[in-house]
C-alpha positions in Angstrom: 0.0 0.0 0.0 1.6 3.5 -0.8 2.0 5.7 2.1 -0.5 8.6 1.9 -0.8 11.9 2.8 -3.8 14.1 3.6 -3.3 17.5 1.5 -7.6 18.0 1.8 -8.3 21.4 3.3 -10.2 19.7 6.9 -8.5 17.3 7.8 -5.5 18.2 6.3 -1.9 16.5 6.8 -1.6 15.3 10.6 0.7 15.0 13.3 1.0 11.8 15.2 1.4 13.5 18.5 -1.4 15.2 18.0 -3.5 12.7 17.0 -2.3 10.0 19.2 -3.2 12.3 22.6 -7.1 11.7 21.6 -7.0 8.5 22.3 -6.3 8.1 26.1 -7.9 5.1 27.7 -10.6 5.2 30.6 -10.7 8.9 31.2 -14.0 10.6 31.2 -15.3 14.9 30.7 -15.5 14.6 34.8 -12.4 13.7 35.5 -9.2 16.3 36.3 -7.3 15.7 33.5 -10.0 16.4 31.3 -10.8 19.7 33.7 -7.4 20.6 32.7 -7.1 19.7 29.2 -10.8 22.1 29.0 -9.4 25.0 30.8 -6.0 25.0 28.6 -7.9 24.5 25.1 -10.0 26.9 26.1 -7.2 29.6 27.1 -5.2 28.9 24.4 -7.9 29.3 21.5 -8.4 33.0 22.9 -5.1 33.7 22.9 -4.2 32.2 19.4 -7.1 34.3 17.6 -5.9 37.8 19.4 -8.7 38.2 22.1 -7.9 39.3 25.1 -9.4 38.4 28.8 -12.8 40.8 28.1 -13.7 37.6 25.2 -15.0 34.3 26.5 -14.0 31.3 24.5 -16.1 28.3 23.6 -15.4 24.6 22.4 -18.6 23.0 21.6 -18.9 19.2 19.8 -19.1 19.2 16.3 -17.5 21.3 14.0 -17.1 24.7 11.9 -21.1 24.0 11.0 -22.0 24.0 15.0 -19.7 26.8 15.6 -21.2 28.8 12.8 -25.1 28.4 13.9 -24.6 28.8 17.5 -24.1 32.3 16.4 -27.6 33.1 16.7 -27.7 32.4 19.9 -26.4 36.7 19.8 -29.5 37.7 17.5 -32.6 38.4 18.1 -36.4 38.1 16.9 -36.0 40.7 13.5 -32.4 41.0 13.8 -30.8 42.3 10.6 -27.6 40.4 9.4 -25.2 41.2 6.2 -24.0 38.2 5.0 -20.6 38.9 3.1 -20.1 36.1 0.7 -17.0 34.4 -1.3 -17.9 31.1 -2.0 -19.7 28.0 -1.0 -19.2 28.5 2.6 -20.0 32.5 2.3 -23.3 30.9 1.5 -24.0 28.2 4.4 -25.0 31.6 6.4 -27.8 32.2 4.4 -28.6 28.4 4.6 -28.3 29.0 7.9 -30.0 32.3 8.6 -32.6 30.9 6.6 -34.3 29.0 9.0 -34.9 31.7 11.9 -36.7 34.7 12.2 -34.4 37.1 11.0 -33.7 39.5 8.0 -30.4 39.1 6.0 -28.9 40.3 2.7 -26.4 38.7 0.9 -23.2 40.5 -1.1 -21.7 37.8 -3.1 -18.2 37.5 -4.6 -18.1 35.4 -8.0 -15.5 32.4 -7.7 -12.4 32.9 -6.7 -12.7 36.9 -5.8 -13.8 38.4 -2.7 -16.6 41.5 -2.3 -14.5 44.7 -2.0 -14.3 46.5 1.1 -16.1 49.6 -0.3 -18.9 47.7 -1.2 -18.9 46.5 2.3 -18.7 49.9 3.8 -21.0 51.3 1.3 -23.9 48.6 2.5 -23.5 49.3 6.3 -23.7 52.8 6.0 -27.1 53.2 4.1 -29.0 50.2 5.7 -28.5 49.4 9.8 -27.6 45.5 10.5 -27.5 44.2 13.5 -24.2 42.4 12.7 -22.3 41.4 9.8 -20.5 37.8 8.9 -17.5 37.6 7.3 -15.3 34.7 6.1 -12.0 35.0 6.5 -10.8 32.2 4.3 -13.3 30.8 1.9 -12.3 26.9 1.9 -14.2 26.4 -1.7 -11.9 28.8 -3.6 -9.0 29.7 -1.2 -10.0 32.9 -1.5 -9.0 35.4 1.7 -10.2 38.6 2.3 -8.1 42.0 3.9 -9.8 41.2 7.0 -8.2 43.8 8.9 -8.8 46.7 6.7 -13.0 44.8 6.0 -13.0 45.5 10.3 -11.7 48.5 10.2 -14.0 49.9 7.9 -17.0 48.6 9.0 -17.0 49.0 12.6 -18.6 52.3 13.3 -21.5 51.0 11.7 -22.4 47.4 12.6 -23.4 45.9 15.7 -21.4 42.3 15.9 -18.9 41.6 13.4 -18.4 37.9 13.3 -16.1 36.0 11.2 -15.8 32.2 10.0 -12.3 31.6 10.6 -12.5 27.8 9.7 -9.8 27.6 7.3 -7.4 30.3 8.9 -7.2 30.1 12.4 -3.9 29.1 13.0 -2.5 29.1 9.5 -3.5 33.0 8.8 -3.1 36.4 10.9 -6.1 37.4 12.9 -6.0 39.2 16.1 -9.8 39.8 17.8 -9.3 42.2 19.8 -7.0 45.0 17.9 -9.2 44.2 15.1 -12.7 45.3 17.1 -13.7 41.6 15.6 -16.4 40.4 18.2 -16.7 36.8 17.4 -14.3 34.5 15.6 -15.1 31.0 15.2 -13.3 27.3 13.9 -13.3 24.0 13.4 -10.3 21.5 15.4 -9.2 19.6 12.2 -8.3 22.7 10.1 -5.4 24.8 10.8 -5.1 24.2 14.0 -4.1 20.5 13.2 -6.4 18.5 15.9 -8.9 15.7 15.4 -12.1 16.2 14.2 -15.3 16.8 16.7 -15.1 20.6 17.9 -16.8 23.9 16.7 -14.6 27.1 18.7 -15.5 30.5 19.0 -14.2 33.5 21.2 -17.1 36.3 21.9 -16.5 39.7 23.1 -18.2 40.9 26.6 -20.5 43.2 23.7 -21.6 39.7 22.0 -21.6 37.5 25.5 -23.9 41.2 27.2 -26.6 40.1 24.1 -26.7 36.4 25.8 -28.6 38.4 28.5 -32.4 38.4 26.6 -34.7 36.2 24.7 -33.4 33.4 22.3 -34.4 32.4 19.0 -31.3 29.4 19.2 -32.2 25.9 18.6 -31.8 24.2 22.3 -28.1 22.6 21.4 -27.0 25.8 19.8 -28.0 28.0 22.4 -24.6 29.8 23.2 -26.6 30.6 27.0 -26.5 26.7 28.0 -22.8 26.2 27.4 -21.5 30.2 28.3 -21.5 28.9 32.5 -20.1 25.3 31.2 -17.1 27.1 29.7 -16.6 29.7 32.9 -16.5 26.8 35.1 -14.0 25.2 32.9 -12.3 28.4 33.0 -12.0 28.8 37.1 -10.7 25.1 36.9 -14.1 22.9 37.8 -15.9 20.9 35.4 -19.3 21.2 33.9 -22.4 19.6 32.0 -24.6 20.4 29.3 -23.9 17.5 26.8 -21.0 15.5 26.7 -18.1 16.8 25.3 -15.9 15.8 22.6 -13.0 14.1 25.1 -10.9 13.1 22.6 -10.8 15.6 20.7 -10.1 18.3 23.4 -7.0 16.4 24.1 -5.6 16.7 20.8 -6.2 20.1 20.8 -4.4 20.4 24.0 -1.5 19.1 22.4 -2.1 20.7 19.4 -1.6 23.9 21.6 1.5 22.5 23.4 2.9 21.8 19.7 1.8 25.7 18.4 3.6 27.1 21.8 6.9 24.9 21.1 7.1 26.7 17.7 5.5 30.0 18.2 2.5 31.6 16.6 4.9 33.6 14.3 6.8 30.8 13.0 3.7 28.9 12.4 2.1 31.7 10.3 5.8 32.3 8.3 5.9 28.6 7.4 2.1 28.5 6.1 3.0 31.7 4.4 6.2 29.2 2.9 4.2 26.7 2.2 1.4 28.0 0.5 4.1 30.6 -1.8 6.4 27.5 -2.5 3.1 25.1 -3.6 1.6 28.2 -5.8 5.1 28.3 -7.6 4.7 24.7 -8.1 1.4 25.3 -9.7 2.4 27.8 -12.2 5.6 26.1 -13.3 3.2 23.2 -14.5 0.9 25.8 -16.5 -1.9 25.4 -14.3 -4.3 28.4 -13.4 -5.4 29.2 -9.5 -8.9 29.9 -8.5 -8.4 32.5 -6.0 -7.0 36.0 -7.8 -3.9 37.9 -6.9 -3.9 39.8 -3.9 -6.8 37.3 -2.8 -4.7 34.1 -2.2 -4.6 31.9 1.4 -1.8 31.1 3.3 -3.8 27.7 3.8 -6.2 26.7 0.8 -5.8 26.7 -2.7 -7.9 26.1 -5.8 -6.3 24.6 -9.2 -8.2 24.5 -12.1 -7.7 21.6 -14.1 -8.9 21.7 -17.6 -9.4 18.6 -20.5 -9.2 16.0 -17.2 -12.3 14.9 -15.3 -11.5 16.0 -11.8 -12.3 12.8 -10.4 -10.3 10.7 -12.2 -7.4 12.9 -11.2 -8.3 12.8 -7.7 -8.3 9.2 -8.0 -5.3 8.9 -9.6 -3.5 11.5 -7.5 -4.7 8.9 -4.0 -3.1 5.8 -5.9 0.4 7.8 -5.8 -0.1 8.8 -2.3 -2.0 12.2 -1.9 -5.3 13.2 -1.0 -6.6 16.2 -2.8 -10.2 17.9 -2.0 -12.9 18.1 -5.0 -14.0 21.6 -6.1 -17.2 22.4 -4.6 -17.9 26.2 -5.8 -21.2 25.7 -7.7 -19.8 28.1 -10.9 -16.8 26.1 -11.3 -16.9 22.5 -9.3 -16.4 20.3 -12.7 -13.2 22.5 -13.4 -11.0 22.5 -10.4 -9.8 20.7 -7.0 -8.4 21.9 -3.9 -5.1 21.8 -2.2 -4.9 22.2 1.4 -1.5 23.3 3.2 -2.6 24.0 6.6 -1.8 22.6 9.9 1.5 20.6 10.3 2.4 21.3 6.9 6.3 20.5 6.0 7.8 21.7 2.3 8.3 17.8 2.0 4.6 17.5 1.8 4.4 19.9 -0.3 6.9 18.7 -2.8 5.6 15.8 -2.7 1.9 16.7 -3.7 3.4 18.5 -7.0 5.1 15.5 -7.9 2.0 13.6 -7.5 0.0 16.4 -9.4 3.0 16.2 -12.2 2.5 12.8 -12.8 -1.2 12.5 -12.3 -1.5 14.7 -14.8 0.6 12.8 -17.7 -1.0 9.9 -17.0 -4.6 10.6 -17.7 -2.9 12.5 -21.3 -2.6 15.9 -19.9 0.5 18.5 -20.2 2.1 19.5 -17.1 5.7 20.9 -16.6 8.6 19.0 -15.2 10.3 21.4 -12.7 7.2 22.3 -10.2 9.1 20.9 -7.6 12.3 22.3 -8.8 10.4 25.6 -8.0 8.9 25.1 -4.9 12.8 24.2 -3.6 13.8 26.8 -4.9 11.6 28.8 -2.2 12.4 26.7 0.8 16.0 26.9 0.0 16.0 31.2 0.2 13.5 30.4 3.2 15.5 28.0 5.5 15.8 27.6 8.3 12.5 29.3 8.5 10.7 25.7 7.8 
């Protein structure tokens, strides 16, 4: 069997650390390890986004999905929400949205660009919203937007700014607090690296004050049964709503440890790395990228492939030993897969998933360049010992 590796954009490649702390024997959400593991998670996911000791941080079980929804836990009967939309993802918000009793518009991006932060601006200040959602990464295209400068712009005039941070917490710059950003939300198998089976968020005292009235949240969702769970984790007791994702919150524990160990900085220099050195990979074989200039991820990124039926190249691509992601942007998802470089990415991972690309290519009778991973070297070599 040929070894594999995971180059999907969630869950992308692993650790074995990481992986191997979810599965401690006979220890249960009650018990003080657990309490511990909790209360460090919880600490550490604050301080990796940027917030500071005014935001409350929540791990709930499930995933980007569950962290996403329990957003309306802040909203209200009539509430009025911009939804701010690059892709496929952009989109889940009004699938989301759809389904309670509140008023949304949506400003969509076509594939592989991002809505401009004057139209942003523009939008807020003619028409009030109650808050606006943002996505920081779009996983479908790898499409990022100038986050900073969207916050910045639109803060005078929104009430909660929230942001998707599913495919860049951890792998991309984001600091919650400088940036006035009240809620920032992710999933444990992207970026971060851990196993799949938690939804994160951080909430500013401004979002956590609107946990105060009436809810329109499903029961589950409902940010105001888990809020004193996660402050009891917090002061170092334990807590119940519904169980917990143990293993999970283990390997996010050492996920943390791991993230510490190398610093925040070098973590976000060697995604930066990564992601240049795969891109020049990608253009050395002729091959087009979804996302536009200016607009590219330090952790996603789309390829079209023309003339080849995507799945056969993803299946032939697994049979030499990488896992790519299928395209799933409605405009364009016969045209293109997706590469993801997140997490505990190496530059031998990448140069191995251009080789595989390379000869994936050839094989089903397309043209692709011989020297991609002669490029992407060529970056980690003026990089080292960055990576």
């Amino acid at each position: 069997m040929v070894s594999r590796i995971l180059m999907h954009v969630g869950p992308s490649v692993g650790n074995v650390n990481v992986l191997s702390a979810s599965t401690v024997p006979n220890i249960g959400f009650a018990s003080p390890e657990f309490n511990h593991a909790m209360k460090y998670a919880l600490e550490e996911y604050a301080k990796i986004t940027g917030a500071d000791s005014s935001y409350t941080p929540f791990i709930l079980p499930g995933g980007g999905t569950v962290a996403m929804e329990s957003t309306v836990s802040f909203l209200e009967k009539g509430s009025r929400v911009l939804i701010v939309s690059n892709g496929a993802f952009g989109d889940r918000w009004e699938k989301i949205l759809s389904r309670y009793p509140v008023e949304f518009k949506v400003l969509r991006a076509s594939a592989g660009n991002v809505v401009p932060v004057s139209q942003v601006k523009a939008e807020v200040q003619d028409e009030h919203y109650d808050a606006v959602t943002l996505t920081h990464v779009e996983t479908s295209t790898g499409a990022r937007i100038p986050l900073k400068e969207m916050a910045y712009a639109i803060r005078p005039h929104v009430g909660l700014i929230i942001v998707d941070g599913v495919a860049s917490v951890g792998g991309e710059r984001l600091n919650a607090a400088d940036w006035n950003i009240d809620i920032c939300l992710t999933a444990s198998q992207k970026a971060l690296g851990a196993q799949t089976g938690a939804g994160l968020l951080v909430a500013s005292e401004k979002a956590v004050s609107r946990l105060e009235g009436g809810s329109i949240s499903s029961y589950f969702l409902d940010l105001r049964n888990w809020l004193p769970i996660m402050n009891a984790f917090l002061s170092g007791k334990g807590g119940y709503f519904a169980t917990p994702p143990v293993g999970t919150i283990f390997s996010l524990k050492k996920s943390f440890e791991l993230i510490e160990m190398e610093t925040l900085e070098r973590r976000l220099e060697r995604h930066r790395i990564c992601s240049d050195a795969f891109r020049k990979g990608v253009k050395e074989m002729g091959l087009e990228i979804v996302a536009v200039e200016g607009a590219r991820s330090n952790t996603v990124t789309g390829v079209y492939l023309e003339g080849i039926k995507i799945q056969e190249f993803l299946d032939r691509s697994m049979q030499g030993g990488v896992e790519f992601a299928a395209g799933v942007h409605e405009q364009i998802k016969d045209r293109y897969f997706r590469v993801g470089h997140m997490g505990w990415i190496e530059p031998a991972n990448i140069i191995q998933a251009l080789r595989v690309m390379e000869n994936s290519i050839i094989s089903l009778g397309g043209s692709a360049g011989k020297d991609a991973a002669l490029a992407a070297k060529a970056v980690f070599e003026k990089s080292l010992p960055l990576v």
